[in-house]
N, C-alpha and C positions, 0 to 999 in steps of 0.2 A: 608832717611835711614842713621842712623849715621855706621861709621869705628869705633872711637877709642875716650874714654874720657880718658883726662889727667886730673890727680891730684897733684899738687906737682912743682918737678924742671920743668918737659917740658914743662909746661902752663906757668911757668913763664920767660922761654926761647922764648917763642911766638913773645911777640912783638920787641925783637932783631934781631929773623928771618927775620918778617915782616920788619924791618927797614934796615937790611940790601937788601930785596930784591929792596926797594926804593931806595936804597941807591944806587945800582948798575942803576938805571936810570938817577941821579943825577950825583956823582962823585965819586973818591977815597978815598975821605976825610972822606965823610958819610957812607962806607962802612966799612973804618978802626974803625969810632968810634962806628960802632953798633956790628963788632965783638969784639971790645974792652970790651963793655958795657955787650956783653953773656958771654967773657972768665970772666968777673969781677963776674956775675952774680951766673958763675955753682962754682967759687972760696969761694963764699962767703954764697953761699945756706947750708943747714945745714939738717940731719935726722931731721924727726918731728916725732911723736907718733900721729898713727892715728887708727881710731876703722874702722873695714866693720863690717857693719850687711851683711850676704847672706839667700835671701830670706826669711828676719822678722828675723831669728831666732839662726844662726850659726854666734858667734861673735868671732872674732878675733884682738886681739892686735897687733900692729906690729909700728917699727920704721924704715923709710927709707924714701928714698929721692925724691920717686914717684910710685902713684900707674896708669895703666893702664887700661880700661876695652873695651874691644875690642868684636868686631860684626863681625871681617872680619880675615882671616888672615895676610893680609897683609894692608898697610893706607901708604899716602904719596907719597914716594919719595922711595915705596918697603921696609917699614920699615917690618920687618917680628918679629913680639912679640909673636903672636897667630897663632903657625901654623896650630894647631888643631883646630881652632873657623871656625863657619859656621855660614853664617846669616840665615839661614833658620831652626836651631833648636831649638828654642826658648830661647836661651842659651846666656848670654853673659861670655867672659870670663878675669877673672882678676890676672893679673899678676905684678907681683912686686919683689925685690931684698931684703929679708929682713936685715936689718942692713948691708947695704953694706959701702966700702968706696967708694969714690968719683971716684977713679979711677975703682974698681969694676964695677961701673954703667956706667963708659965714656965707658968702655971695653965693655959691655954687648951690649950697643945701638949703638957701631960704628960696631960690628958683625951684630945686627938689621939691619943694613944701608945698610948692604952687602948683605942682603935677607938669612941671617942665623941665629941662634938660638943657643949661646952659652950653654952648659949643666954647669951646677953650683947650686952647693950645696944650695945657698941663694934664687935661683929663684924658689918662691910661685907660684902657679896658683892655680885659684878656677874657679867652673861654678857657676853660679846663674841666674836666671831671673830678680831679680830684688838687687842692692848692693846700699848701704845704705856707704856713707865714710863721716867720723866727725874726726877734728882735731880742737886741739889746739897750737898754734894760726890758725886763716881757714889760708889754704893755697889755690893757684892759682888755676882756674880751666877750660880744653878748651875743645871743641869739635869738631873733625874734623877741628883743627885750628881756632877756632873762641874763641875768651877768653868769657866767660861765667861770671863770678865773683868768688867767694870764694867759700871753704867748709862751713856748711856742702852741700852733694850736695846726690843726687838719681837717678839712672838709671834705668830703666826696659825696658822690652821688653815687648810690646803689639803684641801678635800671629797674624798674618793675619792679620796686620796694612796697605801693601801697597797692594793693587790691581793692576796688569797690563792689560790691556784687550787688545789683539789683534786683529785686524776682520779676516776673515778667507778667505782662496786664494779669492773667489768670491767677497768679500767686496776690495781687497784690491787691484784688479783691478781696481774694478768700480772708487775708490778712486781716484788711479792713473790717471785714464784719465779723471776724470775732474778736476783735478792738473795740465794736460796738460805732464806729465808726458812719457803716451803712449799714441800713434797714434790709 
């Protein structure tokens, strides 16, 4: 079950994190140069012009510096992007800053960080089941922190995709004790 698809700056902020979390097993050296290598990264990232389709049909143009599509309210480390998103209504939801500055976006996602949700004029949200995102040139793309590759890329939601099956008090006895469990 996916959290969160990154499109843009924070999938390409990915493997900086990751190298700084190595890096902190390693030394200080490799720790300094892989925050070096993100603060280079978010410096030198730039708005791209990118299209959503939502759900085949409702298109939208927009430029900015990353788009979001979220299954959960919260993903990570308590990033809060989607307070309103629920996995369970067949819905994912997409959010992004249209035309922001750089600093605009630091501000929005170190509020995210906090487990809040800045109000601002530039932050878009759409529902869809299924979003469609195409840019030129592709940009970065990750899921649940796993880099994926580029745009163009598509998400949807398959309804009653996962099954859980429980067994019920009597099974889950019987389970237990021959798990050794209970006596």
């Amino acid at each position: 079950m996916m959290e969160v698809v990154g499109v843009g700056l924070e999938a390409s902020l990915f493997p900086c994190g990751d190298e700084v979390k190595e890096g902190m097993k390693k030394n200080d050296w490799a720790v300094f140069k892989s925050i070096f290598e993100g603060i280079k990264t978010f410096l030198q990232f730039r708005t791209h012009r990118l299209v959503l389709r939502l759900d085949g049909r409702r298109i939208r143009r927009l430029r900015t510096l990353q788009v979001n599509i979220c299954n959960s309210p919260r993903y990570g480390m308590e990033f809060s992007l989607a307070p309103e998103a629920t996995m369970n209504d067949g819905k994912l939801d997409v959010i992004y800053l249209n035309n922001p500055s750089k600093w605009e976006h630091l501000r929005h996602f170190l509020t995210a960080m906090r487990g809040n949700r800045l109000p601002h004029k530039r932050l878009k949200t759409h529902r869809a089941s299924k979003i469609e995102v195409r840019s030129y040139p592709p940009l970065e793309v990750h899921a649940d922190g796993e880099c994926l590759g580029t745009t163009p890329v598509t998400v949807e939601v398959i309804p009653q995709a996962l099954w859980i099956c429980v067994p019920n008090r009597e099974q889950q006895t019987s389970l237990l004790k021959e798990s050794g469990f209970l006596a």
